[in-house]
C-alpha positions as a Markdown table, in Angstrom:
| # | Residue | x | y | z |
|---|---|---|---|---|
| 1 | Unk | 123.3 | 92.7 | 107.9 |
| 2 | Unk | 123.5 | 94.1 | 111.4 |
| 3 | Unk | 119.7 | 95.5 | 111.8 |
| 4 | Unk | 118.7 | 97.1 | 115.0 |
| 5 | Unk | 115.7 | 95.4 | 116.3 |
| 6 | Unk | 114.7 | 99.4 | 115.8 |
| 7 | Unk | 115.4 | 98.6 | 112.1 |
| 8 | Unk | 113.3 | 95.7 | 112.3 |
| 9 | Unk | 110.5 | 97.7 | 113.3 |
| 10 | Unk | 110.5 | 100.1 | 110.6 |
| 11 | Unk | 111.6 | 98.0 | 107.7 |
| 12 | Unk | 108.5 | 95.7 | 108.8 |
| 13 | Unk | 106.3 | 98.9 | 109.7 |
| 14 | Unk | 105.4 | 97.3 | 113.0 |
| 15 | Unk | 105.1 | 94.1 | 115.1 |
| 16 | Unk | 103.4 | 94.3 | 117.7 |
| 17 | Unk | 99.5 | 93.4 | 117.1 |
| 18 | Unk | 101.2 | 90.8 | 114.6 |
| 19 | Unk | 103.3 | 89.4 | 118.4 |
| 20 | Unk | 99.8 | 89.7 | 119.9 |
| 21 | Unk | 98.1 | 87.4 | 117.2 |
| 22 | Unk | 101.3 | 85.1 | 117.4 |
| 23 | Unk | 100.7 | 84.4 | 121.2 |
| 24 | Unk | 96.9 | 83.2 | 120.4 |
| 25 | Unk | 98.2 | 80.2 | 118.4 |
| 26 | Unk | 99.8 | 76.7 | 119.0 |
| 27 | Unk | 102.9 | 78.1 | 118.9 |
| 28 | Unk | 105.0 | 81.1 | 120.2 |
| 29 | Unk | 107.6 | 80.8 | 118.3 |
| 30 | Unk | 108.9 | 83.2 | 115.9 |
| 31 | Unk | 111.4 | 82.5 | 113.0 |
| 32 | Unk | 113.5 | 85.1 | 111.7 |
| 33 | Unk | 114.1 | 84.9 | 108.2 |
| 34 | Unk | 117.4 | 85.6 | 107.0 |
| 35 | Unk | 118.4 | 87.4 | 110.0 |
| 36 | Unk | 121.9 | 88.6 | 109.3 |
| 37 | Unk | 124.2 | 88.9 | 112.7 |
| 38 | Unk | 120.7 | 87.9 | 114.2 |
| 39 | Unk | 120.5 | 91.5 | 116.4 |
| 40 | Unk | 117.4 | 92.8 | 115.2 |
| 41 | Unk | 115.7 | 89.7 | 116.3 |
| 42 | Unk | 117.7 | 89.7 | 119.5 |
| 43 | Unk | 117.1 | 93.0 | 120.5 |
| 44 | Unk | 112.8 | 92.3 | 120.0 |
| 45 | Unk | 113.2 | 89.4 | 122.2 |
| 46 | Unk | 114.7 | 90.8 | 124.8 |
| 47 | Unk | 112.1 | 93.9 | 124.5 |
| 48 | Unk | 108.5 | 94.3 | 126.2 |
| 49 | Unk | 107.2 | 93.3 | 122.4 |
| 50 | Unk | 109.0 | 89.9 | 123.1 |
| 51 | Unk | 107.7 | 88.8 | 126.1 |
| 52 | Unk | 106.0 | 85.3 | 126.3 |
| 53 | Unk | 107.5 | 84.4 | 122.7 |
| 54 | Unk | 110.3 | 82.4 | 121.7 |
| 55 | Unk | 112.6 | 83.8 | 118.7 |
| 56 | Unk | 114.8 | 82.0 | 116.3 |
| 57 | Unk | 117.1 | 82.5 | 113.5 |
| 58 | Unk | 118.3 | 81.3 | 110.5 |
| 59 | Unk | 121.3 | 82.4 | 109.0 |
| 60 | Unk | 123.4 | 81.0 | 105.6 |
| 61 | Unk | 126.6 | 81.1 | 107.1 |
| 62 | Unk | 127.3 | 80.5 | 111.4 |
| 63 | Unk | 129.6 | 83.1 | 112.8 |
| 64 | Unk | 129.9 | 83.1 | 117.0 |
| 65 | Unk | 128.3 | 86.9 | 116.3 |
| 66 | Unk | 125.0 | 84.8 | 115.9 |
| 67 | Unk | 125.4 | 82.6 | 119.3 |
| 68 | Unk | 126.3 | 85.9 | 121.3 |
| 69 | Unk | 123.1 | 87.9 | 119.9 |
| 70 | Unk | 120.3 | 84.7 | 119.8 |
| 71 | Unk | 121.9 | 81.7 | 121.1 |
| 72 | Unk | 123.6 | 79.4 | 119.4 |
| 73 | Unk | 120.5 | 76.7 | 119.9 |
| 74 | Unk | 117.7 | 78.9 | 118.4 |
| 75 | Unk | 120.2 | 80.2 | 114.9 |
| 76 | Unk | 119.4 | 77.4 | 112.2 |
| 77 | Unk | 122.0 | 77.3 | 109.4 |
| 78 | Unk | 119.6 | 76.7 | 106.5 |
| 79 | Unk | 117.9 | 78.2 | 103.7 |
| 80 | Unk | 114.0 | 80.2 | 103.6 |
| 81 | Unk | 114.0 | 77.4 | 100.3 |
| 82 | Unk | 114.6 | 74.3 | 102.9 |
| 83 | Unk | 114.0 | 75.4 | 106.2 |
| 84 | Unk | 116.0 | 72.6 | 107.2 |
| 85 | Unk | 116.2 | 71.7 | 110.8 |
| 86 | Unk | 112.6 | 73.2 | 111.6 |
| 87 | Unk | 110.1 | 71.0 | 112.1 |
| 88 | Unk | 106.9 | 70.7 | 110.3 |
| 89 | Unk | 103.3 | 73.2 | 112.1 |
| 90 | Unk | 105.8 | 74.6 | 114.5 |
| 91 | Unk | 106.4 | 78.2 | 114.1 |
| 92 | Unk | 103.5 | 80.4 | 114.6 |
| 93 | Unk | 105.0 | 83.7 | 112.8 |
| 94 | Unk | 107.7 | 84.2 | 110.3 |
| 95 | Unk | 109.3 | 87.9 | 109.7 |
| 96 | Unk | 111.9 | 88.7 | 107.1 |
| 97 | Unk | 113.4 | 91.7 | 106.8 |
| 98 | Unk | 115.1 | 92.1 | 102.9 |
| 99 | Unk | 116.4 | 89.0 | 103.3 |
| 100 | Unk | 113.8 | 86.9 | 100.9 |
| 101 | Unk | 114.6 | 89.7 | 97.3 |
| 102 | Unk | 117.4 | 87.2 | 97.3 |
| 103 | Unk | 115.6 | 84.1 | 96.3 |
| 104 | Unk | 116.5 | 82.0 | 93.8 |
| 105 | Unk | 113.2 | 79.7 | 94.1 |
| 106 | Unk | 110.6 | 81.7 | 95.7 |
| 107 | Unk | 107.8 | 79.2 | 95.1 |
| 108 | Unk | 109.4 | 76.3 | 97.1 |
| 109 | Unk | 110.4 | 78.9 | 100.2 |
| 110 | Unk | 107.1 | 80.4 | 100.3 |
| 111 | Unk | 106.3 | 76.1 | 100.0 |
| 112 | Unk | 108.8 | 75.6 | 103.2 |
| 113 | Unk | 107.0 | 78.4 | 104.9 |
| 114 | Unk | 103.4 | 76.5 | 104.7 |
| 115 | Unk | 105.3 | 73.4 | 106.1 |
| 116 | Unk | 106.8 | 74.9 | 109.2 |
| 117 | Unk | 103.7 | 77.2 | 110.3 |
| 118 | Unk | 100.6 | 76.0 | 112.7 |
| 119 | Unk | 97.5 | 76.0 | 111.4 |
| 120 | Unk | 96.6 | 80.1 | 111.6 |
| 121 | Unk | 100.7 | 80.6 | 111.3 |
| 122 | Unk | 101.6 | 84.3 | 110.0 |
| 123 | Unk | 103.9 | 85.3 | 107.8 |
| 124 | Unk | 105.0 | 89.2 | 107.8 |
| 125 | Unk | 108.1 | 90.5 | 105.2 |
| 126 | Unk | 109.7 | 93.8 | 103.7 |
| 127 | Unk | 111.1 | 93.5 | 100.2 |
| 128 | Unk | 111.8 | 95.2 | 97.0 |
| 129 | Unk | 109.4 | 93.8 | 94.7 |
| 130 | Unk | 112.0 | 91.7 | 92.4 |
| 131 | Unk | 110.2 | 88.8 | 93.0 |
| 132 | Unk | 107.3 | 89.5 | 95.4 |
| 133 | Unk | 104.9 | 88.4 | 92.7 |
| 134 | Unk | 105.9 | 84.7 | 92.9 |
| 135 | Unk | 105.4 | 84.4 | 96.8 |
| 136 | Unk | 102.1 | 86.0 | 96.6 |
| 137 | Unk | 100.9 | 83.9 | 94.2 |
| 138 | Unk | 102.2 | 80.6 | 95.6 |
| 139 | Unk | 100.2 | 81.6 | 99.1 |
| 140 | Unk | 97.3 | 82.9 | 97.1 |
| 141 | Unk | 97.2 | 79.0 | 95.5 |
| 142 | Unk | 97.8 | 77.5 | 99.5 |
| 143 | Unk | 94.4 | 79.7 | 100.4 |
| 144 | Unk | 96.1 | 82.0 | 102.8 |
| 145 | Unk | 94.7 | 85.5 | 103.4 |
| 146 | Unk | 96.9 | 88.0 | 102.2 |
| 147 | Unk | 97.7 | 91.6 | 102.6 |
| 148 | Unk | 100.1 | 94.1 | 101.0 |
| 149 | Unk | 101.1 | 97.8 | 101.0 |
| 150 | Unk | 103.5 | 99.7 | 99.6 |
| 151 | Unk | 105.8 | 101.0 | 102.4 |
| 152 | Unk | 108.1 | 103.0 | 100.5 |
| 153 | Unk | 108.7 | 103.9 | 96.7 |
| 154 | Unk | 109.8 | 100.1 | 96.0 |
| 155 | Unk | 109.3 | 98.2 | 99.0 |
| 156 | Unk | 106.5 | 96.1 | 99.8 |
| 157 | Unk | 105.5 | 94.5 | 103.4 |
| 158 | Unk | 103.2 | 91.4 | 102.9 |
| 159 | Unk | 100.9 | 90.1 | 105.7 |
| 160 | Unk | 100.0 | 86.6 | 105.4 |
| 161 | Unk | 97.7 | 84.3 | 107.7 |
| 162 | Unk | 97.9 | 80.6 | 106.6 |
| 163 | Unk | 94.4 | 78.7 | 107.0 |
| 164 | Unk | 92.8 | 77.7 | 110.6 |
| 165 | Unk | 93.0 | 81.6 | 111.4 |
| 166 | Unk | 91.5 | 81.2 | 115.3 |
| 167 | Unk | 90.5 | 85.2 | 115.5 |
| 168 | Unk | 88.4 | 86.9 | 113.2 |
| 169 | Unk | 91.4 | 89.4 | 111.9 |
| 170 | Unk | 92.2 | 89.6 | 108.7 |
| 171 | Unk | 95.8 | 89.9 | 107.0 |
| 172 | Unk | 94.4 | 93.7 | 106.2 |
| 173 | Unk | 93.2 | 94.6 | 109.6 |
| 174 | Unk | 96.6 | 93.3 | 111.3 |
| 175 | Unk | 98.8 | 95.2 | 108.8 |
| 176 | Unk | 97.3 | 98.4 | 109.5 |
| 177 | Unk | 96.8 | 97.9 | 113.3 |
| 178 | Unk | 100.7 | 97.7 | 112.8 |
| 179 | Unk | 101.3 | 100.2 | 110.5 |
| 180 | Unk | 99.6 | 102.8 | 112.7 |
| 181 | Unk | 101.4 | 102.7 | 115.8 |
| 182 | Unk | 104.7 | 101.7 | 114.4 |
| 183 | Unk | 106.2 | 104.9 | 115.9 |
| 184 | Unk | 105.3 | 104.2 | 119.3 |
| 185 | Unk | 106.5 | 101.0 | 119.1 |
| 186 | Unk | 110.0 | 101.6 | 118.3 |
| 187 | Unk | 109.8 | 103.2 | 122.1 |
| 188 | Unk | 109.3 | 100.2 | 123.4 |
| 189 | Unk | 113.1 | 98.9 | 122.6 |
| 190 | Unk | 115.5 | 100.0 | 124.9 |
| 191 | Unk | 117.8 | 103.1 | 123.1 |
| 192 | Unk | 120.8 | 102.0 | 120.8 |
């Protein structure tokens, strides 16, 4: 897919108060999830909601589309079910835009996402809910606090905050903070 970072916004309902908690923890770096041609995520990083974080990709397939967009360094080649490549506590947020429906083995990704986020890591997707059921469960079993809403007819966005949480904000708080000025922050990217 070639998502505006725009797109990104919407599909996700928001990211900025979920950027805001990222920069509070061990780690500013945010993995992308699936991320297509990678220009949603490029076009976020290079926004004012970017600033003071690092983004990377992963992708199933490398094209030089990827490298232009991201930068060849930061796009991993590798599965949400391996994460290969990433090392373990060092991604603070994880976004995925559509990209985790596809799942064969949702259990052992939502598994590779507890091994690659910092204590207090977040984890933030839009889906259809095909298979949503087996990611919230496997977080519900790894104690993370977890929110949910229902976007649009069949989509779901899930909040997640993985144990060691340093503020006092829940998953529920930060999904609506997001959720309510969405709009405005779709302003903050420069105009397609």
């Amino acid at each position: 897919m070639n998502r505006s970072g725009r797109d990104y916004i919407e599909n996700l309902d928001g990211v900025k108060h979920l950027f805001s908690y990222i920069r509070k923890l061990s780690s500013n770096t945010i993995l992308d999830i699936g991320a297509g041609t990678t220009r949603g995520i490029a076009d976020i990083s290079k926004s004012i909601l970017g600033q003071q974080l690092h983004f990377e990709a992963t992708v199933l397939t490398h094209k030089a589309t990827e490298a232009n967009m991201l930068g060849k360094e930061d796009v991993h080649v590798t599965s949400a079910e391996m994460l290969r490549g990433i090392p373990d506590n060092s991604v603070g947020g994880i976004i995925s835009v559509q990209s985790l429906r596809y799942s064969k083995a949702p259990m052992l990704a939502a598994q590779s996402i507890d091994r690659v986020l910092v204590p207090g890591g977040v984890f933030k997707a839009a889906w259809l809910l095909q298979n949503a059921d087996e990611f919230y469960k496997t977080f519900r079993e790894l104690g993370y606090d977890i929110a949910y809403n229902e976007a649009w007819e069949k989509d779901h966005i899930m909040l997640a905050i993985k144990k060691g949480n340093p503020t006092k904000i829940t998953a529920a708080q930060l999904l609506a903070a997001d959720g309510e000025s969405s709009i405005k922050q779709k302003n903050l990217l420069p105009k397609e």
